[in-house]
Kinemage of the C-alpha trace (Angstrom):
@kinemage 1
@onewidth
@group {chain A} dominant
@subgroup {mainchain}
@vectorlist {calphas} color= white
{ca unk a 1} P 14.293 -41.239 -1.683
{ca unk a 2} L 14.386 -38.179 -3.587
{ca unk a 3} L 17.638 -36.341 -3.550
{ca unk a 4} L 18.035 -32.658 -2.298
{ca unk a 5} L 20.515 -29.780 -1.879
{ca unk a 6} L 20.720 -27.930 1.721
{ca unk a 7} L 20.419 -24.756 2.232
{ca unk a 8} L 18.889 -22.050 4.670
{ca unk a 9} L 16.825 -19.116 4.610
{ca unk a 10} L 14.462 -16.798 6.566
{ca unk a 11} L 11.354 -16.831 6.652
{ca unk a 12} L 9.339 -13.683 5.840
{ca unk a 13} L 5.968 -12.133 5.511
{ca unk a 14} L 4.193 -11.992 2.557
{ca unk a 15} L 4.407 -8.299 2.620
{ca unk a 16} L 6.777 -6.430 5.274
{ca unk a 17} L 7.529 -2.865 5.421
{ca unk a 18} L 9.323 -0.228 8.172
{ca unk a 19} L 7.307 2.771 8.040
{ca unk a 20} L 8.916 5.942 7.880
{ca unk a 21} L 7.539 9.431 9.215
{ca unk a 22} L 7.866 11.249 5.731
{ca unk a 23} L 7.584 14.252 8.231
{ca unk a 24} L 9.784 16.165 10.280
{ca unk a 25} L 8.439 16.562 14.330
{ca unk a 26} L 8.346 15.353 17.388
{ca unk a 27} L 6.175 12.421 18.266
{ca unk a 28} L 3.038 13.042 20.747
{ca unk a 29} L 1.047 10.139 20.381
{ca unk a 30} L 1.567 6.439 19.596
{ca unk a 31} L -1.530 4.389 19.588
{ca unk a 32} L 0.053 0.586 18.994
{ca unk a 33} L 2.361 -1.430 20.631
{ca unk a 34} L 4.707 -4.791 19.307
{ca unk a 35} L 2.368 -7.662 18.345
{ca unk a 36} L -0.604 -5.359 17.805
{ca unk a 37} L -3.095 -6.124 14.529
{ca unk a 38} L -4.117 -3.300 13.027
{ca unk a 39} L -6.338 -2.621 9.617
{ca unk a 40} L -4.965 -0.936 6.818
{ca unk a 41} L -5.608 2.838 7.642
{ca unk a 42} L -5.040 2.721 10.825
{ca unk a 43} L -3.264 5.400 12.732
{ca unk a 44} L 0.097 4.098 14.657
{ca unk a 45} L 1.388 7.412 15.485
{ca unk a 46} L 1.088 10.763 15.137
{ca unk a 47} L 3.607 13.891 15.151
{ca unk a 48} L 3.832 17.132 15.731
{ca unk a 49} L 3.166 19.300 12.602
{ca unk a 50} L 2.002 22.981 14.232
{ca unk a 51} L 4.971 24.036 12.333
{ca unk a 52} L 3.984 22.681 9.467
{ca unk a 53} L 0.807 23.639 9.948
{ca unk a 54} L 1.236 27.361 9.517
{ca unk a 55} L 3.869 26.546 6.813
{ca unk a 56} L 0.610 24.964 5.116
{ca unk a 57} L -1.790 27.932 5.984
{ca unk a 58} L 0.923 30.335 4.665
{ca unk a 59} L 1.087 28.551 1.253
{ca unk a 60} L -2.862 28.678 0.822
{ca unk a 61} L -3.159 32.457 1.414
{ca unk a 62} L 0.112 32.914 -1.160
{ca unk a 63} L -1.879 30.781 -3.421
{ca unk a 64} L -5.070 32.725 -2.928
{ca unk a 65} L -2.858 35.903 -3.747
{ca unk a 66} L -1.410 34.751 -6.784
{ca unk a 67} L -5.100 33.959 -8.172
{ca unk a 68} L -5.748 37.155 -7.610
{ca unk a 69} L -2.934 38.712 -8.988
{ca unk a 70} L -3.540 36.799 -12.456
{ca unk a 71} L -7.410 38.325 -12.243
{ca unk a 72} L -5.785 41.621 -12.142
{ca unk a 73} L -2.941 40.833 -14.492
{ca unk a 74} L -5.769 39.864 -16.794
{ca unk a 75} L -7.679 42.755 -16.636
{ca unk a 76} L -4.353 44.873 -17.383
{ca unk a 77} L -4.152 43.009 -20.726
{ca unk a 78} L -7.994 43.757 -22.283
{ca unk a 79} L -7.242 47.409 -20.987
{ca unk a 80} L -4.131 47.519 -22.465
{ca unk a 81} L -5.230 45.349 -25.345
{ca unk a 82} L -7.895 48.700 -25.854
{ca unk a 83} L -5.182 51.139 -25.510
{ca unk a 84} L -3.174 49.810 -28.007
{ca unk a 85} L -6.122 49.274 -30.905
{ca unk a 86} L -6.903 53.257 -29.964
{ca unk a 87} L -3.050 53.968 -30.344
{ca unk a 88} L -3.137 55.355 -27.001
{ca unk a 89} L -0.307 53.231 -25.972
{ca unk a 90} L 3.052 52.029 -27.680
{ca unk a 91} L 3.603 48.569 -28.608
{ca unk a 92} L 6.427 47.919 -26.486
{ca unk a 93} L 3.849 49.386 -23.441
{ca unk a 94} L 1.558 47.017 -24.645
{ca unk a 95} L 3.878 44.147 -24.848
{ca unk a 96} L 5.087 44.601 -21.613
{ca unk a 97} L 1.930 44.084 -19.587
{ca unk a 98} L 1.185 40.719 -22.208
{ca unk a 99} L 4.626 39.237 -20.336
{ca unk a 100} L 3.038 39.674 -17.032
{ca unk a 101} L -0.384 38.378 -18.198
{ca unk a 102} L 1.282 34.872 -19.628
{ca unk a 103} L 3.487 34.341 -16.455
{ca unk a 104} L 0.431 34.953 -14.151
{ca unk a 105} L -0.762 31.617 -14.429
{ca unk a 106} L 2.529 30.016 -13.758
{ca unk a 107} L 3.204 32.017 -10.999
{ca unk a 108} L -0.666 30.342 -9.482
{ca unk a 109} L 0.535 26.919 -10.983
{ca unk a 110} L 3.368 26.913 -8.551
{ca unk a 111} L 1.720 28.228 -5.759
{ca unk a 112} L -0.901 25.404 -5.595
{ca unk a 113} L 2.163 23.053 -6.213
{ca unk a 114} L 3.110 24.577 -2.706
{ca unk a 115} L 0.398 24.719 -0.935
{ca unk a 116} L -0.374 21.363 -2.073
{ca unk a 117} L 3.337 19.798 -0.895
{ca unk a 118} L 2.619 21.898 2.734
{ca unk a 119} L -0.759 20.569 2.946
{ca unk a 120} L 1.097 16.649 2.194
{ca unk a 121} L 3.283 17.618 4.902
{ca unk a 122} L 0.653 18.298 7.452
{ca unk a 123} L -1.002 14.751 6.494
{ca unk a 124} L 2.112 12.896 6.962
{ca unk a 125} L 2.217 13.647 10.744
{ca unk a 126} L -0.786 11.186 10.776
{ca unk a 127} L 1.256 7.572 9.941
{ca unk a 128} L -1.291 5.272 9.232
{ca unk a 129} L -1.002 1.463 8.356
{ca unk a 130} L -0.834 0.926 4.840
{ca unk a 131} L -2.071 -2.753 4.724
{ca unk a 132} L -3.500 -4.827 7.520
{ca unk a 133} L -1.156 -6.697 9.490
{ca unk a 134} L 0.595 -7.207 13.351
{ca unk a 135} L 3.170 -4.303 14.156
{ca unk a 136} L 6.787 -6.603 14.726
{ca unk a 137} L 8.186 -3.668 15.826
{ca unk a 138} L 7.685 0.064 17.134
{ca unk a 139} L 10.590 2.033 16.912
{ca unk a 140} L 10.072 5.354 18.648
{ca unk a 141} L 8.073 7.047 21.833
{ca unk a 142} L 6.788 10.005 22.580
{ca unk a 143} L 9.077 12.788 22.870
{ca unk a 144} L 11.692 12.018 20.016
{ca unk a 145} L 12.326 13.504 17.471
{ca unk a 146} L 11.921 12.280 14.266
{ca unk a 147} L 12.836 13.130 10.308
{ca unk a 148} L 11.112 12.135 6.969
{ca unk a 149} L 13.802 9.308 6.841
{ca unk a 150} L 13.034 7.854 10.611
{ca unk a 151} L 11.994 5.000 10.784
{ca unk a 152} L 8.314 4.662 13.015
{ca unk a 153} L 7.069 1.066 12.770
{ca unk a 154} L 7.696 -2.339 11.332
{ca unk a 155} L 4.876 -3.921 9.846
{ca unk a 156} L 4.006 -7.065 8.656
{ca unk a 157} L 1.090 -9.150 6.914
{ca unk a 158} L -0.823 -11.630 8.589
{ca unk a 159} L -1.506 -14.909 6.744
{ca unk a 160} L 1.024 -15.807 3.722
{ca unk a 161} L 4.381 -16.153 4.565
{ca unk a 162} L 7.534 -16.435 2.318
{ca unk a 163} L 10.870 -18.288 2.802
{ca unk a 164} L 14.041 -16.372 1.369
{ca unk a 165} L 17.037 -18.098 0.519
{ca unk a 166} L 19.860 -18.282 -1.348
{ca unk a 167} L 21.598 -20.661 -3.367
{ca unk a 168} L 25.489 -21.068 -4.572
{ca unk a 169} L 26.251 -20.533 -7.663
{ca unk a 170} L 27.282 -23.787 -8.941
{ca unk a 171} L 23.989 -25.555 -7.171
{ca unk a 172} L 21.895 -22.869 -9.726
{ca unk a 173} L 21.356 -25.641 -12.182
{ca unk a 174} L 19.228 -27.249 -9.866
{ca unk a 175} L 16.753 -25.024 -8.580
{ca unk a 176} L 13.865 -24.538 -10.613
{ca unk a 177} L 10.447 -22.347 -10.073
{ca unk a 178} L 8.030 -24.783 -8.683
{ca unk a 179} L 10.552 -27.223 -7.274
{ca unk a 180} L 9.357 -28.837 -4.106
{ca unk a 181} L 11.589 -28.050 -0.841
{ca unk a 182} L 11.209 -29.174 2.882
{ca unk a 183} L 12.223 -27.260 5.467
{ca unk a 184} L 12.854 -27.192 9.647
{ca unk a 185} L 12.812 -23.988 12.299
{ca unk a 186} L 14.850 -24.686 15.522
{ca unk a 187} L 11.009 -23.725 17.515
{ca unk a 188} L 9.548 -26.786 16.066
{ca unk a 189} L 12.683 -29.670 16.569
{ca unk a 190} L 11.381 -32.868 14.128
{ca unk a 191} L 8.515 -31.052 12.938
{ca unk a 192} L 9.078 -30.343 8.555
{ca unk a 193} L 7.307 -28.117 6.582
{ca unk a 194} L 6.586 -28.059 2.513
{ca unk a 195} L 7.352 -25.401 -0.025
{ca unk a 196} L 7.548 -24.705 -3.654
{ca unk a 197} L 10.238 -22.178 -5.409
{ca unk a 198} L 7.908 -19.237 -6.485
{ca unk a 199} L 11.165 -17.172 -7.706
{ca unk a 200} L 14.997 -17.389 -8.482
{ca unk a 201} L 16.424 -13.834 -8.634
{ca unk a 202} L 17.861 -12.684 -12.464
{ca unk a 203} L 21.596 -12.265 -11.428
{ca unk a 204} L 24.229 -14.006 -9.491
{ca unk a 205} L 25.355 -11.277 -6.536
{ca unk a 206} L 29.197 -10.551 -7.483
{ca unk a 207} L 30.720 -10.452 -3.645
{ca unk a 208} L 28.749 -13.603 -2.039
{ca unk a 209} L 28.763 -15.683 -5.594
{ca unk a 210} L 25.401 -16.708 -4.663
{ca unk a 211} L 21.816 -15.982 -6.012
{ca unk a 212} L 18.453 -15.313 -3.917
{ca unk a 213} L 15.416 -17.059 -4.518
{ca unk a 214} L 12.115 -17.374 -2.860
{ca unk a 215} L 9.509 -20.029 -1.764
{ca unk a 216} L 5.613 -20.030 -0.962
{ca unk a 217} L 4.862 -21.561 2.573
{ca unk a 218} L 2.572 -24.247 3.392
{ca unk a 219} L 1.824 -23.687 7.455
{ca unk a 220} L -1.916 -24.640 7.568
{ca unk a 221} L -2.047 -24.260 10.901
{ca unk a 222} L -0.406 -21.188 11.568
{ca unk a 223} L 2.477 -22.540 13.408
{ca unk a 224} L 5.156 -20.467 11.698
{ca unk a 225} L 6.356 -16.902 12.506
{ca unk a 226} L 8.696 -14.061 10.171
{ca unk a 227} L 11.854 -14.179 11.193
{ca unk a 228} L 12.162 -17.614 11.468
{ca unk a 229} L 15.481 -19.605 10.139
{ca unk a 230} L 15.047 -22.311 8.224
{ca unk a 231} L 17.191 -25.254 7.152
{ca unk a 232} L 16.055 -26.117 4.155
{ca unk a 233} L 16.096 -29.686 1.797
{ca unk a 234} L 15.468 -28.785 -1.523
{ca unk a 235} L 14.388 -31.481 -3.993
{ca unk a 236} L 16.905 -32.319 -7.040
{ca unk a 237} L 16.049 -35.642 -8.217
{ca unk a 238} L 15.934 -39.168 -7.007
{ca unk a 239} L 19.258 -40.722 -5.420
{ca unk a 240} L 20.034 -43.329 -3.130
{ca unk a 241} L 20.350 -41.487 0.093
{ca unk a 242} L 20.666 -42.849 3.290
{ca unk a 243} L 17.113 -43.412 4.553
{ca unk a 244} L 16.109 -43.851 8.280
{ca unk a 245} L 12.770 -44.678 10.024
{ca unk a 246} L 10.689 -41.321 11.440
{ca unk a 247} L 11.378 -43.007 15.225
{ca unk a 248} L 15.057 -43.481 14.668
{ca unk a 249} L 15.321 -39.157 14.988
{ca unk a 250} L 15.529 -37.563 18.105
{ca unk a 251} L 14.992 -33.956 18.358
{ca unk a 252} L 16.901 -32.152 21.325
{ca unk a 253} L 17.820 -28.764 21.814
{ca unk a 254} L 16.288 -27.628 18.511
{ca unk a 255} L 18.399 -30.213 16.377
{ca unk a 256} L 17.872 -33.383 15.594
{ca unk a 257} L 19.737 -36.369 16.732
{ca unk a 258} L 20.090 -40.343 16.034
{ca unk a 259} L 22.117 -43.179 17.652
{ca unk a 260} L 24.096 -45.059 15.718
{ca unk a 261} L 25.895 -48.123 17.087
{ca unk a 262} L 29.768 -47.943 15.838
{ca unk a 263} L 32.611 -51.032 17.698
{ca unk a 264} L 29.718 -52.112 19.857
{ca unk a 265} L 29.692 -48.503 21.333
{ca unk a 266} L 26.425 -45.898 20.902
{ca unk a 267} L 27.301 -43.062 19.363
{ca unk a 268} L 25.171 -40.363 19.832
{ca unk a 269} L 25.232 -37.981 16.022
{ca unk a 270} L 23.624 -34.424 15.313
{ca unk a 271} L 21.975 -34.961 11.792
{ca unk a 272} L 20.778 -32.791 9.299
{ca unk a 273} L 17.478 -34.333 8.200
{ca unk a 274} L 15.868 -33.744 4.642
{ca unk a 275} L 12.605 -35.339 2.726
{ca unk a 276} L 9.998 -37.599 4.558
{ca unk a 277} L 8.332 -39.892 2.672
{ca unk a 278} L 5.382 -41.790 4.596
{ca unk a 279} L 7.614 -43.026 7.954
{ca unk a 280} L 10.928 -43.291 5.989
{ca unk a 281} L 13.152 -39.485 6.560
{ca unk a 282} L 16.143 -39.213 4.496
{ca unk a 283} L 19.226 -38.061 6.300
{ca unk a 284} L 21.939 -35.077 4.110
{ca unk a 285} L 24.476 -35.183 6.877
{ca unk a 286} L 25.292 -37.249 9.882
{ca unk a 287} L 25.208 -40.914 8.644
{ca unk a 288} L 26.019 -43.034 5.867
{ca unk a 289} L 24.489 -46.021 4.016
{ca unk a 290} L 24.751 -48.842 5.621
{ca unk a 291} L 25.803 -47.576 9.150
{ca unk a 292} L 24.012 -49.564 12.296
{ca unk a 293} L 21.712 -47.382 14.140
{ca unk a 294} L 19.106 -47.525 16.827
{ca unk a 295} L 15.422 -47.287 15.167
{ca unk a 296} L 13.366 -47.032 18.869
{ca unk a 297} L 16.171 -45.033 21.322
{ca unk a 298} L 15.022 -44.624 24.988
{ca unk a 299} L 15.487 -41.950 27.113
{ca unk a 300} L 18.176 -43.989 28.918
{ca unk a 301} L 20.397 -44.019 25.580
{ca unk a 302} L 23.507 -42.281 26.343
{ca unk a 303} L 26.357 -41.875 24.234
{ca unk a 304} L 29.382 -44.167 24.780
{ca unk a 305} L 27.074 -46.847 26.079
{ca unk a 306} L 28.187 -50.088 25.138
{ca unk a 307} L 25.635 -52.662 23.487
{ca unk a 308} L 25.617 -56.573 22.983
């Protein structure tokens, strides 16, 4: 049986993201609720931005003015410009105006900037979905009050999921991108699930000693949820591990269990399974080679039962 290194993770979606109002307002309306599925574009909420609003409206008429203030600045400099060739005017009269005509058009340059960044502000009251996905969580109601920093709504992808984890430092050596790993969730007790490394992050993380790496799914049939913990059996190499049949584990309580038969007494082990291979599961924790155990247990099988 292949040998493997255990670890744990999370399982996550292939894309996950908690929205944040980018806006400053109370909400009014909220149009999803947890477990929702919603298509990119979407509205989820919506704040109020009357304030911002008139901010917005006052920006476009300042903007407005300024353009007209550089048509009249501009005007000023071909009269001017006329003066001055008819030596009507000084030079330094002249000059003068020519400073106002070159700032004009910065002055309208900024106050489109502005109008633009009020106009943002009244779009961001709309918080739409930026992807399709199901909503894991909504974080506010109507009535509260939220800033650009507030967090609205957690979204997630539907489909691909991911499985985070991380690995010691001195196990790096033997993770690898593409490595095969099997892995368990507590919902689904004897049930395991394949994987491959996708990723293995560039630096070792200084306080935990540990490095995170990442994993592409395989749950064909939908079975798996974000969130999930995983205990995971990743592939190293072949080693002679102890190996048990498939009927021999007993899941209970979200972990799985065997009997093994120690002084003529049953004694009932927690286990931490890894590969399978055909019928044949190989066992990381709870037993050792060559150890007596019960391959068919009953429901009757307690531990501290005594056996002939």
């Amino acid at each position: 049986m292949p040998r493997s290194l255990a670890l744990t993770g999370t399982l996550r979606g292939d894309r996950e993201t908690d929205l944040a109002a980018n806006a400053i307002g109370r909400v009014v309306e909220t149009f999803v609720e947890r477990g929702a599925e919603v298509k990119k574009g979407d509205l989820l909420a919506r704040l109020d931005v009357r304030a911002a609003a008139l901010t917005a409206a006052e920006a476009q008429a300042n903007a407005a003015l300024t353009r007209a203030q550089e048509e009249t600045a501009r005007r000023e400099c071909d009269r001017y410009r006329a003066l001055l060739e008819s030596g009507a005017i000084s030079r330094a009269e002249h000059d003068r105006i020519a400073d106002q005509c070159r700032s004009a058009p910065l002055s309208v340059a900024a106050a489109a900037a502005r109008a633009r960044a009020a106009s943002q502000s009244v779009g961001d009251g709309q918080i739409r979905a930026p992807f399709d996905g199901v909503v894991a969580e909504r974080f506010v109601d109507v009535g509260e009050y939220v800033r650009h920093d507030s967090r609205v709504v957690a979204l997630v992808s539907k489909g691909a999921l991911r499985l985070e984890f991380t690995v010691p430092e001195a196990s790096l050596a033997a993770v690898k991108p593409g490595g095969a790993l099997t892995f368990t969730v507590p919902a689904y007790p004897g049930r395991s699930f394949a994987g491959a490394v996708r990723w293995i992050g560039a630096a070792v993380r200084e306080t935990t000693r540990d490095l995170v790496a990442e994993a592409e799914v395989q749950d064909p049939d939908g079975a798996l949820r974000p969130g999930m913990f995983a205990s995971i059996a990743l592939a190293t190499g072949e080693a002679q591990s102890p190996v048990v049949p498939r009927s021999a584990i007993v899941p209970r309580a979200g972990r799985a269990h065997l009997f093994a038969v120690v002084d003529r007494r049953i004694e009932e082990r927690v286990v931490q399974t890894g590969v399978e291979k055909g019928d044949a599961v190989a066992v990381l924790r709870g037993v050792r080679a060559g150890e007596t155990i019960v391959i068919q247990p009953s429901e009757q099988l307690q531990n501290g039962q005594a056996v002939e």
